[in-house]
N, C-alpha and C positions, 0 to 999 in steps of 0.2 A: 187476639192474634189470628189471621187471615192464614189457613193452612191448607194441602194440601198431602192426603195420603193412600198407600196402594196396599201396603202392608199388612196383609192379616190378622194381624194380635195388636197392630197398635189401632188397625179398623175396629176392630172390638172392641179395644177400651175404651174408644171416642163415644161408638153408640151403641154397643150390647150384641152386633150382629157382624159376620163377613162371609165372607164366601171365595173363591178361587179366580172371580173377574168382577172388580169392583172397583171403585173410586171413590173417595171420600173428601168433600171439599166442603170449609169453611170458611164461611166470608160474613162479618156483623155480625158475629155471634153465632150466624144459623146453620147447620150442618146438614147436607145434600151427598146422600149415598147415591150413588150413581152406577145400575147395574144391567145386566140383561133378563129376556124374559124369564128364563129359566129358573132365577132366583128372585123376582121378582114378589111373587103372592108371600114366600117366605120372609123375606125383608119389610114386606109393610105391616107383618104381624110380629114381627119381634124387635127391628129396632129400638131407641128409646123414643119416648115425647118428644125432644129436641130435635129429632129427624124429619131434613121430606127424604123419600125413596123416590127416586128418578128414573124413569126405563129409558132408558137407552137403546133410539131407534137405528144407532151408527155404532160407526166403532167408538169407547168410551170415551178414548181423549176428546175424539172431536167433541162429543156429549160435554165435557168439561170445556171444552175451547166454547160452544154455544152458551155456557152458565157462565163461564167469566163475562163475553163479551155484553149479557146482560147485567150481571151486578156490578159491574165496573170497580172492583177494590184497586186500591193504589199501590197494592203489595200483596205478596203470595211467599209464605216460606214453605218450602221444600227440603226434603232431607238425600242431600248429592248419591249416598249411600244406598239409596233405594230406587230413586228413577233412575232408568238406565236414559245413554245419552240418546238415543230417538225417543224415548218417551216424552225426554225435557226440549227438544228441537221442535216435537211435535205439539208441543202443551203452548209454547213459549213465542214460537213466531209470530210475529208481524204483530206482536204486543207492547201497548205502553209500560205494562204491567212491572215495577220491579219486583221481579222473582230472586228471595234471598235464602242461601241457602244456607243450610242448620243441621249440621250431623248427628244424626240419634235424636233430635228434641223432641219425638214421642219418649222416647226411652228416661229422655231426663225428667219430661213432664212426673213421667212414674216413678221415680228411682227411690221416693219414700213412699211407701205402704199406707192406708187407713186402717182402721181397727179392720173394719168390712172385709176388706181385703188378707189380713192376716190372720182372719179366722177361717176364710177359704183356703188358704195357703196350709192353715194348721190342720182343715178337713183332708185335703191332697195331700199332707204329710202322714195322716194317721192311717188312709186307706193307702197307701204306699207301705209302711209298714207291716200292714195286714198283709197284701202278697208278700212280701220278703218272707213274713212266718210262713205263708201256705205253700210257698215254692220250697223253704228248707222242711216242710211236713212232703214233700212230691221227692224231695232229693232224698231225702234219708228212706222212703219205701224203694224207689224207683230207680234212684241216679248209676249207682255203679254200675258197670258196663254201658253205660249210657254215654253217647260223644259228645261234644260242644255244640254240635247243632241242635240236636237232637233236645239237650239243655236249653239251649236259646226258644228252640220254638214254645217249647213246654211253658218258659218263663215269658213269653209274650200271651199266651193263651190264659194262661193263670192272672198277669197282672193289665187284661182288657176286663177280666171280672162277667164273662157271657156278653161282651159288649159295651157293659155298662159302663166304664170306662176306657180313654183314650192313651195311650203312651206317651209322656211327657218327651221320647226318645227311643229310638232305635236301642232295646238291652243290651251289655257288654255281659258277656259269659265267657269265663279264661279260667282254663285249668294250669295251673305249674309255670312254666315258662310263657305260656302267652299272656299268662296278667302280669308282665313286665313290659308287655305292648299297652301303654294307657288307653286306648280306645282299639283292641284287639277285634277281629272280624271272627267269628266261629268256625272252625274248624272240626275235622274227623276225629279228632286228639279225645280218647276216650279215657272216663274219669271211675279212676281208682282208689281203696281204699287206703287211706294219710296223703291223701291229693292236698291241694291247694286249690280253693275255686274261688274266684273274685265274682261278685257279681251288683254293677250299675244299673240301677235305673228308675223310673218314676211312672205314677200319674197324672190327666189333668182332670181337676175337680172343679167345674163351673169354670174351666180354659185355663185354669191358674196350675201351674206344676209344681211336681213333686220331683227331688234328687238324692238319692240313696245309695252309697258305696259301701261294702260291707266284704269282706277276706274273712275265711273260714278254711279249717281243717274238715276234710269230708272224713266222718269215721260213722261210728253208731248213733253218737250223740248231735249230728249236726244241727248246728243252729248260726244264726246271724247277729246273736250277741257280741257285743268288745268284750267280752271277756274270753280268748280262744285256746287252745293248748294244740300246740305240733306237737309231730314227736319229734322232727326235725328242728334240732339247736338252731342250728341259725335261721327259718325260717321266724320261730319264735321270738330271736334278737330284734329280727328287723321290724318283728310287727307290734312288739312294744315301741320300738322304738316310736314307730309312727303314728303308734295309739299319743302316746307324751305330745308328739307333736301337735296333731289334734288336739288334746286337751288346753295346751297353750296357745295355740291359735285362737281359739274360742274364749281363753279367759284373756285375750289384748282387747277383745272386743270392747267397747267403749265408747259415749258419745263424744265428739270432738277428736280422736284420734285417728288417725290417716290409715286408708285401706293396705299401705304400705307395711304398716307397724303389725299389723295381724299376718301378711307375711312373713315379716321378716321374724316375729316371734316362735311360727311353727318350723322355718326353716331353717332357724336357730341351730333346735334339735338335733336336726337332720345333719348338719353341717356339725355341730360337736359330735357326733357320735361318729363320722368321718365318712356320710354319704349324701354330700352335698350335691355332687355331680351326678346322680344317681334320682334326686330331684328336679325333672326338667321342667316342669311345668306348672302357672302358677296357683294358689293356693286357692282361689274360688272365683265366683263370677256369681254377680247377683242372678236370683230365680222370679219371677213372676208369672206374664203371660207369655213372655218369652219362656225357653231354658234358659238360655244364655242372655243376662240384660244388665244393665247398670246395676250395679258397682262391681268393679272389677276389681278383687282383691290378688294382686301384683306386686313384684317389688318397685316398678315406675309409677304405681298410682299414685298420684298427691290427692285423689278427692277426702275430705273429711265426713267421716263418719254418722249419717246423722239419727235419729231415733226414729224408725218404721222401714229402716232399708233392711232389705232381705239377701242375704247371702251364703253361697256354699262354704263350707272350709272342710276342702281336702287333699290335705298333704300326701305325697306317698314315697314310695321307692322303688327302685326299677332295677331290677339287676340282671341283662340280656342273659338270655339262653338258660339263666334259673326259676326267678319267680319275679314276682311284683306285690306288692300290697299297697292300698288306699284304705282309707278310711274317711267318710266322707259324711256332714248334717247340713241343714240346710238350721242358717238362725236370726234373729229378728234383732238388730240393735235397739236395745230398751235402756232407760234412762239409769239402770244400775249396771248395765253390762247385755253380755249375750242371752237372751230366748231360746233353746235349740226347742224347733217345731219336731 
């Protein structure tokens, strides 16, 4: 297939390398990164083998409108979702070329895992873990009287690791009422003893991410275990509740059953226990070099399930101007069921 792409992470998967102005085209197999100088010395030492690296003496497109007009392919697919409409006017004019366009088909190229791949993913999961424990060892010395920004920044600094690793995401840090915001912004909102603190977020280990939701009681003991204790009743109701959900989410997992079905089993839960509507959002979205990538675990999904897709599942509950809970693994459809990484 004859392709063409602009995209970061799906640049990476093609040939090992990207950077912030690049172009990736393949025509006959052979794949032409196409960048400026600046990135230039970088890209011809890391690439893969299958690569040339093209410096780019113009602006990129043109750089690509001069390699098509040489290899003359009969066809070029494109993902509509990624060029924007002067990219594709400027790529595309005064060509024979049929330019066919394919939404997401880097994404779907990926959307099953390799072993390779999902022991990376299991590396990014294990050092993801590791901050969640070193930030609840920073909270339990540090956190009380401490705000939500104050938390956010600590938990960015903690899980960069001195650098050495990247943010799979922007961290969510919600005390009380804001973790019923699912992607809450940080706030002054300062955290006290029998709080409620939510906290999302990941690494990437060799580009590949990590996704971790975890609700906790801040007391003496904290920690980022499922196993939690409030002292607040219904705090505690709702986060079993959502613990059950998760747990049934992940045991629909399955080869050949519909990303629907893992839905629809965690939000089961959620809906008999009578906070249906309190779940607005769907149950996962596959993890790779994306955060967000194929498969999208939904109640409209019909894709079927197959062995090496990676996906989050996490249910939660939202209940405005009180609290929130998620609970959230990232896991690996295997030929007996779920893998949680």
């Amino acid at each position: 297939m004859n392709f063409i792409l602009k995209d970061e992470n799906a640049v990476f998967f093609e040939c090992g390398y990207s950077c912030d102005n690049e172009i990736l085209l393949c025509v006959d197999a052979v794949k032409y990164f196409i960048t400026d100088a600046r990135y230039y010395f970088e890209a011809k030492a890391s690439v893969n083998s299958d690569t040339v690296v093209v410096l780019a003496q113009r602006y990129l497109m043109s750089e690509a409108r001069a390699l098509l007009r040489k290899l003359r392919p009969k066809s070029l697919v494109f993902n509509p979702n990624e060029l924007s409409v002067s990219d594709f006017k400027a790529l595309s004019r005064g060509f024979s070329i049929n330019f066919k366009p394919k939404p997401n088909f880097s994404q779907l190229k990926r959307i099953c895992k390799n072993e390779k791949e999902i022991e990376i993913l299991k590396e990014a999961a294990r050092l993801g873990a590791k901050c969640f424990d070193e930030f609840a060892a920073f909270v339990r010395e540090n956190g009380e009287g401490m705000s939500e920004r104050e938390l956010h920044f600590n938990a960015g600094l903690i899980f960069r690791q001195k650098n050495s690793l990247n943010l799979s995401f922007d961290p969510i840090v919600a005390i009380n009422e804001n973790a019923a915001k699912a992607h809450a912004l940080p706030t002054d909102k300062i955290l006290k003893k029998g709080d409620l603190l939510l906290l999302d977020a990941g690494v990437k280990f060799e580009r590949y991410c990590s996704d971790r939701t975890r609700t906790a009681c801040f007391d003496e003991n904290f920690n980022f275990s499922k196993e939690q204790n409030f002292k607040n009743a219904k705090r505690q109701e709702i986060y079993e509740i959502v613990k059950r959900a998760q747990a049934a989410g992940i045991a629909a997992v399955k080869v050949g059953a519909k990303a629907s079905d893992i839905d629809a089993a965690a939000r089961k839960v959620i809906a008999d226990a009578g906070y249906a509507k309190d779940f607005f959002h769907s149950t996962g979205h596959g993890v790779g070099v994306d955060i967000h990538e194929l498969p999208f675990i939904a109640a409209k999904s019909n894709e079927i399930l197959k062995e090496g897709m990676v996906f989050s599942v996490e249910p939660g509950i939202y209940l405005e101007n009180e609290f929130g809970v998620r609970i959230e693994d990232v896991v690996v459809v295997r030929e007996d069921g779920a893998e949680v990484l």
